[in-house]
C-alpha positions as CSV (number, residue, x, y, z in Angstrom):
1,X,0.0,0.0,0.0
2,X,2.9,2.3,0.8
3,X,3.8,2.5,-2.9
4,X,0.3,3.6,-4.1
5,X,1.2,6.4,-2.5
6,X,4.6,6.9,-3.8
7,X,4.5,9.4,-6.2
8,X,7.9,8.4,-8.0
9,X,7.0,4.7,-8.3
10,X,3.6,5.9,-9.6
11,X,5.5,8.2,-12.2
12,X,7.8,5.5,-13.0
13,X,4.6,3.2,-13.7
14,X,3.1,5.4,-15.8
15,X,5.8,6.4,-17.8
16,X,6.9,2.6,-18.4
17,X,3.5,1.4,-20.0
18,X,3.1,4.7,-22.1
19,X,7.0,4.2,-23.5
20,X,6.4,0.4,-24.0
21,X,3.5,1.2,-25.7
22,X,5.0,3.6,-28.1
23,X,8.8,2.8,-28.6
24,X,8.3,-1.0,-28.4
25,X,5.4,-2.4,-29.2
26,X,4.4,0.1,-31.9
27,X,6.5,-2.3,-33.8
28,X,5.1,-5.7,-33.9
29,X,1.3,-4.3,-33.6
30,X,2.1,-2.3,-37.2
31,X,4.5,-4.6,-39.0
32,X,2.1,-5.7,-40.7
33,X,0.7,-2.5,-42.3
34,X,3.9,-2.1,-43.3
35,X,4.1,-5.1,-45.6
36,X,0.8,-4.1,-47.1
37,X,1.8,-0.6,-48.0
38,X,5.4,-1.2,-49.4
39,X,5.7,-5.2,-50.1
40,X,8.8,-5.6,-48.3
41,X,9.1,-8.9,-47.1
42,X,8.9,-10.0,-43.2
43,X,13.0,-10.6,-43.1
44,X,13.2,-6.6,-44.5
45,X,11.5,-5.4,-41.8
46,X,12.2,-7.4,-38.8
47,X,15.4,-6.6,-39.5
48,X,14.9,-2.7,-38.6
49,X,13.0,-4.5,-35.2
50,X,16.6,-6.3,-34.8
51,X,19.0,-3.2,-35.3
52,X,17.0,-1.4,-33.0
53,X,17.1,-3.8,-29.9
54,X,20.9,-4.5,-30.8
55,X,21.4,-0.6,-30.4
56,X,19.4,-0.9,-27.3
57,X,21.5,-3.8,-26.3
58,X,24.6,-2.0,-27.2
59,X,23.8,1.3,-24.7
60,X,22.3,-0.5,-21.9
61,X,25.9,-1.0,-19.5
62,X,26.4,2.9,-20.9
63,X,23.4,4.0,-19.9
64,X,23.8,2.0,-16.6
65,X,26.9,3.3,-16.0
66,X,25.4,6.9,-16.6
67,X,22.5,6.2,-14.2
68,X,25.1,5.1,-11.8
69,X,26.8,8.4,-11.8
70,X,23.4,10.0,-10.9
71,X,22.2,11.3,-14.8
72,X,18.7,9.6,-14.3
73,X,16.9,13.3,-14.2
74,X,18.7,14.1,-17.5
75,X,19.0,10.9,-19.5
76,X,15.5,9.8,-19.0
77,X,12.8,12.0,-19.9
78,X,15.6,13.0,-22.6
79,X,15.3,10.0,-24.1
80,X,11.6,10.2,-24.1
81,X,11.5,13.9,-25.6
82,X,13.9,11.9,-28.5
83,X,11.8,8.6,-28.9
84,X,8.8,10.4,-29.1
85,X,10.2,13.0,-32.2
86,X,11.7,9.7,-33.9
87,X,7.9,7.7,-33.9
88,X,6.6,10.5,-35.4
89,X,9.1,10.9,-38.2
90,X,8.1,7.4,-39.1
91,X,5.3,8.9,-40.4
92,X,7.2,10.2,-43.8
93,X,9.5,7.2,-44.3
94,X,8.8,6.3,-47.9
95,X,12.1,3.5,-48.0
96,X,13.8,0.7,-46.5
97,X,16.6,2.6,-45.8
98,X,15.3,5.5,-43.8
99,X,13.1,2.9,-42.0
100,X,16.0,1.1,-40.8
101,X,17.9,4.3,-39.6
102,X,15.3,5.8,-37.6
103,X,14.3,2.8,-35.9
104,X,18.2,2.2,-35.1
105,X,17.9,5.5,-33.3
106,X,14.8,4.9,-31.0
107,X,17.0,1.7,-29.9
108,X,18.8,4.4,-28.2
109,X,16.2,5.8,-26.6
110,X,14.6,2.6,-25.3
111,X,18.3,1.9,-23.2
112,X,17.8,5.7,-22.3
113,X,13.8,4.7,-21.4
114,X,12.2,0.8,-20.9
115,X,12.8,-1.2,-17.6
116,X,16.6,-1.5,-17.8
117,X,17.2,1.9,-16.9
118,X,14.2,2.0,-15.0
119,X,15.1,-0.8,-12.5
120,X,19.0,0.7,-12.3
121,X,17.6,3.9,-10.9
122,X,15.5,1.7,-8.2
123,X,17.5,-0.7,-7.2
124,X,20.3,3.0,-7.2
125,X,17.8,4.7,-4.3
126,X,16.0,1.4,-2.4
127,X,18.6,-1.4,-2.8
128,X,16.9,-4.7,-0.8
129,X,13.6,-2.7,-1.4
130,X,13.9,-2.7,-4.6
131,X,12.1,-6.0,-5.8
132,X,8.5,-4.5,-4.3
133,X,8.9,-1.3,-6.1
134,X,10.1,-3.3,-9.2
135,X,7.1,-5.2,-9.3
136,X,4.9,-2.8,-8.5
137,X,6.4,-0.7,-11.8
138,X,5.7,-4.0,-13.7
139,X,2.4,-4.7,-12.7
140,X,1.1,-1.6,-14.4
141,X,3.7,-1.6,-17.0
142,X,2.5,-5.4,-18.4
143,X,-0.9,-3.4,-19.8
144,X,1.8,-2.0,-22.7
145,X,0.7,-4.5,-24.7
146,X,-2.9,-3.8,-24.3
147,X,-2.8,-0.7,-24.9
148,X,-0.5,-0.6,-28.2
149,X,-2.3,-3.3,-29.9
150,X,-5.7,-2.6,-29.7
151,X,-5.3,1.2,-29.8
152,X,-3.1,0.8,-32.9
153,X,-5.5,-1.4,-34.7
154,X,-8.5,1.1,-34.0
155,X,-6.5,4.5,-35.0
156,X,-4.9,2.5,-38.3
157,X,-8.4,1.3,-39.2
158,X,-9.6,5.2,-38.9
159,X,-7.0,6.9,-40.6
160,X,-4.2,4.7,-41.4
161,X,-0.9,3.8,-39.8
162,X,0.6,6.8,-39.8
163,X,-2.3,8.5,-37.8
164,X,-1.5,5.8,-35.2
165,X,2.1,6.1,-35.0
166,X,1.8,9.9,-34.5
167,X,-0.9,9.9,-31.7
168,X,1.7,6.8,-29.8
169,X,4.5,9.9,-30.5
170,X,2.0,12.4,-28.7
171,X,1.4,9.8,-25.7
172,X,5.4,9.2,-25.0
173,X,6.0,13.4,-25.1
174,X,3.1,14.3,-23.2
175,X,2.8,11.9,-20.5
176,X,6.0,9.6,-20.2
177,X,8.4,12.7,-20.5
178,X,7.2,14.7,-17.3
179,X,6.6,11.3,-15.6
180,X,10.2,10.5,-16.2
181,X,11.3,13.6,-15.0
182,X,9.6,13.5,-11.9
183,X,10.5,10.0,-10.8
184,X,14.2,10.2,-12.1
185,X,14.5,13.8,-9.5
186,X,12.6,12.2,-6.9
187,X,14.9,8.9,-7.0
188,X,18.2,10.6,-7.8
189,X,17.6,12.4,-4.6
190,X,17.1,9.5,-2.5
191,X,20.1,7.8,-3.4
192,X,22.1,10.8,-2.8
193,X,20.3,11.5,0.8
194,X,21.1,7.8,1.9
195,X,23.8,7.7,4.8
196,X,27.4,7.5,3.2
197,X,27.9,3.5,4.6
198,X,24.6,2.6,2.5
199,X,25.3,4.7,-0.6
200,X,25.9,3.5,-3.9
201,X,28.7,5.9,-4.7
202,X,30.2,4.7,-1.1
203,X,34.2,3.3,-2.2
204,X,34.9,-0.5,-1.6
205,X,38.1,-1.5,-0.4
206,X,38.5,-4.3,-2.9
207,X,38.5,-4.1,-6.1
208,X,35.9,-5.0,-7.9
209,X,36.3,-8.0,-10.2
210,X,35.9,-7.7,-14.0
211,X,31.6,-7.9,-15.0
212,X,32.3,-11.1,-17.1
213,X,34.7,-12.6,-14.2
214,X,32.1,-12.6,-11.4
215,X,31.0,-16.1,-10.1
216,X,27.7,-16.8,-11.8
217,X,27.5,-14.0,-14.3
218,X,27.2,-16.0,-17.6
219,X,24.6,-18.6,-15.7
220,X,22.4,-15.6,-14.8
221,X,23.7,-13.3,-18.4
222,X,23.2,-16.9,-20.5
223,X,19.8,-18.3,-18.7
224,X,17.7,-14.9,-19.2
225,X,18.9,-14.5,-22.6
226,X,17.3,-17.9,-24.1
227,X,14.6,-16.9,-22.1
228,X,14.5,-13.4,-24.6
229,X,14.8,-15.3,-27.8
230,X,11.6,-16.9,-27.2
231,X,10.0,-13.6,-25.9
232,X,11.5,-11.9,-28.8
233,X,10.6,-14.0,-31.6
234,X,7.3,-14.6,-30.3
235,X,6.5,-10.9,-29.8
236,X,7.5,-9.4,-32.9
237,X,6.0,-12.0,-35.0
238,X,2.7,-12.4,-33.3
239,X,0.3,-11.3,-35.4
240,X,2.2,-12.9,-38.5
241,X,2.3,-16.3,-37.1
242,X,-1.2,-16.5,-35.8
243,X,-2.4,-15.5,-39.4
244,X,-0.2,-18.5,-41.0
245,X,-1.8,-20.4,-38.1
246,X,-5.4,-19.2,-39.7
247,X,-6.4,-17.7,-37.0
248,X,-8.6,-14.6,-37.6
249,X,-7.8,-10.8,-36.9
250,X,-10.3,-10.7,-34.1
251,X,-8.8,-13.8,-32.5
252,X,-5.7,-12.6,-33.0
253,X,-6.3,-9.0,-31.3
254,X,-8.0,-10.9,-28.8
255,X,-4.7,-13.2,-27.8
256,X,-2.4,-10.0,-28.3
257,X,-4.3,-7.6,-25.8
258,X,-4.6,-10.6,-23.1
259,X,-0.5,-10.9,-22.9
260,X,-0.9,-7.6,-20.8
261,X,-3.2,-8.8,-18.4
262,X,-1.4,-12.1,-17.9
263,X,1.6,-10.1,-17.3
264,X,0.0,-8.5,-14.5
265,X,-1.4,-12.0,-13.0
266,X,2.0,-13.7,-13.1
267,X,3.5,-10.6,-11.8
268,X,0.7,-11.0,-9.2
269,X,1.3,-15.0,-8.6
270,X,4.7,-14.6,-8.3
271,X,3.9,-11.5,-5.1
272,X,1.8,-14.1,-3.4
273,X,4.5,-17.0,-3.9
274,X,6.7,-14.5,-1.4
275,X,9.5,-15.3,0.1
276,X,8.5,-19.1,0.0
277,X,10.1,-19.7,-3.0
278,X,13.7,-18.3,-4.4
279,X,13.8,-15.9,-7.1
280,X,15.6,-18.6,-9.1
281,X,12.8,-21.0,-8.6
282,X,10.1,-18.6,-9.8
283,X,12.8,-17.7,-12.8
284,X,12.7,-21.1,-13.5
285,X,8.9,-21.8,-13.8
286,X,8.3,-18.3,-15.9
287,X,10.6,-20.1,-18.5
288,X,9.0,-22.9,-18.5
289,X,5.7,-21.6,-19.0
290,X,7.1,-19.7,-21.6
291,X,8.1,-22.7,-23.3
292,X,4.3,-23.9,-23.0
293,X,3.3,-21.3,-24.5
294,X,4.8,-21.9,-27.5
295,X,3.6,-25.1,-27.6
296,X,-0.3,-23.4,-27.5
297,X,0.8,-21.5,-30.4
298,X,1.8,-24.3,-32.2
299,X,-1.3,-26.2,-31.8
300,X,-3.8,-23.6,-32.3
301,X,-3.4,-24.6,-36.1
302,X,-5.7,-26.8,-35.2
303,X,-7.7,-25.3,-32.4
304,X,-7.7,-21.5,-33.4
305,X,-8.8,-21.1,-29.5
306,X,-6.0,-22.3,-28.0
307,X,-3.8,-19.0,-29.1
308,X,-5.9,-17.6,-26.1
309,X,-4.5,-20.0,-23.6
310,X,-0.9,-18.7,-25.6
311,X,-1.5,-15.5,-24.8
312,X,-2.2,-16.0,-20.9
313,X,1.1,-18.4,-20.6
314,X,3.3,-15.9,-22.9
315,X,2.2,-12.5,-21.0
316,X,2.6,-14.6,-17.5
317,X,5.8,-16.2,-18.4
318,X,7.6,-12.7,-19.7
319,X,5.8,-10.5,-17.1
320,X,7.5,-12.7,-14.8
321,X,11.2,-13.4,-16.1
322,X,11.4,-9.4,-17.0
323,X,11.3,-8.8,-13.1
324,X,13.3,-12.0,-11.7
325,X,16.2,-10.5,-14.2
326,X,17.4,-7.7,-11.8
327,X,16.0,-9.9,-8.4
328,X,18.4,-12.8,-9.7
329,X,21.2,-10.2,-10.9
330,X,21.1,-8.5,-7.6
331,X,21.0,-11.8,-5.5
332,X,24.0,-13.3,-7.4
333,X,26.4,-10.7,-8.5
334,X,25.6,-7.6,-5.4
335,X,24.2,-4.7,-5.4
336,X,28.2,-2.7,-6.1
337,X,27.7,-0.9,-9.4
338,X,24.5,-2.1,-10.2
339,X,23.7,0.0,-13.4
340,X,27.3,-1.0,-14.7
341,X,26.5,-4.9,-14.1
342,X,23.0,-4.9,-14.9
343,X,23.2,-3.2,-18.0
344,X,26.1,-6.2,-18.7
345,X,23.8,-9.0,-17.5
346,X,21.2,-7.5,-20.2
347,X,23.7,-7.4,-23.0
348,X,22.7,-11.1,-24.0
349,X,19.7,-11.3,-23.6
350,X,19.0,-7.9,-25.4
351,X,21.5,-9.1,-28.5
352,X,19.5,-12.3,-28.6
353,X,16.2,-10.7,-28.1
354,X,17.7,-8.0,-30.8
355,X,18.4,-11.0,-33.2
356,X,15.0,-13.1,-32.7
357,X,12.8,-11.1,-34.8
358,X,15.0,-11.5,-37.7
359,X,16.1,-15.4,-37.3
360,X,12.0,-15.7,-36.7
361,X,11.5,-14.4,-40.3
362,X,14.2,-16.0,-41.7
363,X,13.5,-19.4,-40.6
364,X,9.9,-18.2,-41.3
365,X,11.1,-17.9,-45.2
366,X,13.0,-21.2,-45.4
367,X,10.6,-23.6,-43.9
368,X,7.2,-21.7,-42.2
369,X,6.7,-21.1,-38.5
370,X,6.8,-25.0,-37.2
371,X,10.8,-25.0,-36.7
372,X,10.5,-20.7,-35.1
373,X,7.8,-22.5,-32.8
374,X,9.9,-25.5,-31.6
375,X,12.7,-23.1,-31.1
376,X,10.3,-21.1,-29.0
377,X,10.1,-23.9,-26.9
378,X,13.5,-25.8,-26.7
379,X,15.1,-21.6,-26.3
380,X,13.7,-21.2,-22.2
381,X,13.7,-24.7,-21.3
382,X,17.6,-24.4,-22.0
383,X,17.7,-21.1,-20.1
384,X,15.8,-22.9,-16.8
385,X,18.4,-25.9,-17.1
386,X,21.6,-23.2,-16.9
387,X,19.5,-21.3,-13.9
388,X,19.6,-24.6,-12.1
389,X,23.5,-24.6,-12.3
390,X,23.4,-21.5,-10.0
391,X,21.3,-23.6,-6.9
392,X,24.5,-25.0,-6.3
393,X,26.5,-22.1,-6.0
């Protein structure tokens, strides 16, 4: 109850699902406008999808390392401001070319924006308190999905895609760039208010081991990032593969808006689960249900219905692994320059996430979306079995 009436964890919530909404998601829930209008193929566009998370992968231990150094009140609602300008000039893109270039920019502005930068600058001002204000951020931040897709689908229907990628622009510059601003102050000046022998900034005596040398970093870095090819291919195809699957448009919308919601249950389930069960554990049975999930998807060619029960497990089984990255990260590797090692820990998982959308279309192009399913499926259950290394550390 005591973050309801938090008003920088209420910024922050507000601000994550309106920037999902427009930097991210604006993506997948128009790709397929875009084919229509200029007959590029699903491999020429995903590929813009896959520059722009591998930019975002690229900034996120700079941007970590930034947020570290106290910037949060600059970089964030900055990157907002910038996002926001860039979804608009989509709006005139008339070639592949200028398609890809903008799209490679907003990848900047999502490391500058989406939950990796958010989560650096809580975990920065509440350290151990940080999980309850992370998932409180998350909760709200799962409806992203429910908001983009419907809203895009309604405004695209009225007066074409472009009409909805500028009124997603006017939603991240009018309501995530004050937010930002507000909870990046109000944060910033917690972490700089807490006593000297708590503070972040507070000098170790040892030095601090290399990122990629610390014990359990590539079990953590390497688990959470099969985990993101799944969510990644998944995502950014999901309309396409659920019209290959011939499932219809209003099915389809119906399974896309319900990932939101399920987000927020998981996120819920995994609150009530508590301390009675290890953040590893609950890592471990998000993947897993994202792994069944694919396997919904796979056999709704046959029961159109089940991409419903997809939906549910896919929202609940990312909603969950998005928080239990920085919980697991924090538990393992400390809380010491947590920007810096987060934003490291994220650097797979982004890449891979960054390369899923165009392996999906690819393998798409060679052989349909059977063997992009049963990699959907084999990807997390991989990424549970290296988590399990790290119960024995």
């Amino acid at each position: 109850m005591r973050l309801i009436r938090d008003p920088a964890i209420l910024a922050l919530m507000g601000m994550q699902v309106t920037v999902w909404a427009g930097l991210f998601y604006s993506f997948p829930a128009l790709v397929l406008h875009w084919q229509a209008e200029f007959g590029w193929s699903t491999a020429e566009i995903m590929g813009a999808f896959t520059i722009s998370i591998a930019v975002y992968a690229l900034g996120a231990p700079l941007f970590g390392r930034l947020i570290d150094r106290g910037v949060a009140p600059f970089s964030m609602p900055l990157g907002a401001v910038i996002g926001a300008g860039l979804l608009a000039t989509l709006s005139f893109v008339d070639t592949l070319s200028a398609f890809y270039l903008i799209w490679a920019a907003i990848g900047a502005t999502m490391g500058l924006t989406l939950y990796e930068a958010c989560f650096a600058i809580v975990t920065r001002a509440r350290g151990a308190d940080a999980r309850q204000a992370i998932t409180a951020i998350t909760l709200v931040g799962g409806f992203a999905s429910t908001l983009a897709y419907p809203l895009t689908h309604w405004l695209a229907g009225i007066g074409g895609w472009r009409t909805a990628i500028c009124v997603m622009a006017a939603l991240v510059i009018l309501l995530a760039a004050p937010l930002a601003r507000l909870a990046a102050r109000n944060l910033e000046a917690e972490a700089r208010a807490l006593p000297q022998s708590q503070s972040p900034d507070t000098a170790q005596s040892a030095p601090r081991p290399f990122v990629l040398r610390l014990p359990g970093y590539w079990a953590v870095a390497g688990g959470f990032a099969l985990a993101a090819l799944t969510s990644g291919i998944v995502l950014s195809h999901l309309l396409p593969i659920m019209a290959a699957q011939g499932v219809s448009d209003d099915m389809a919308i119906l399974a896309a808006a319900a990932i939101g919601p399920a987000q927020v249950a998981g996120r819920m389930a995994m609150m009530a689960a508590g301390n009675r069960m290890s953040a590893l554990r609950i890592a471990q049975i998000a993947m897993a249900t994202l792994a069944f999930g694919a396997l919904m998807m796979a056999a709704a060619g046959w029961v159109a219905a089940l991409v419903l029960a997809f939906g549910v497990l896919q929202g609940a089984g990312y909603g969950v692994v998005g928080i239990m990255r920085p919980v697991v990260t924090r538990d393992i590797l400390g809380q010491r320059d947590f920007g810096a090692v987060s934003g490291a820990v994220s650097l797979p998982s982004l890449f891979l996430f960054a390369l899923a959308p165009f392996l999906g279309a690819v393998l798409f192009d060679l052989a349909g979306y059977a063997p992009v399913l049963l990699l959907c499926m084999a990807a997390p259950v991989a990424g549970a079995a290296l988590l399990q290394t790290l119960h024995r550390t």
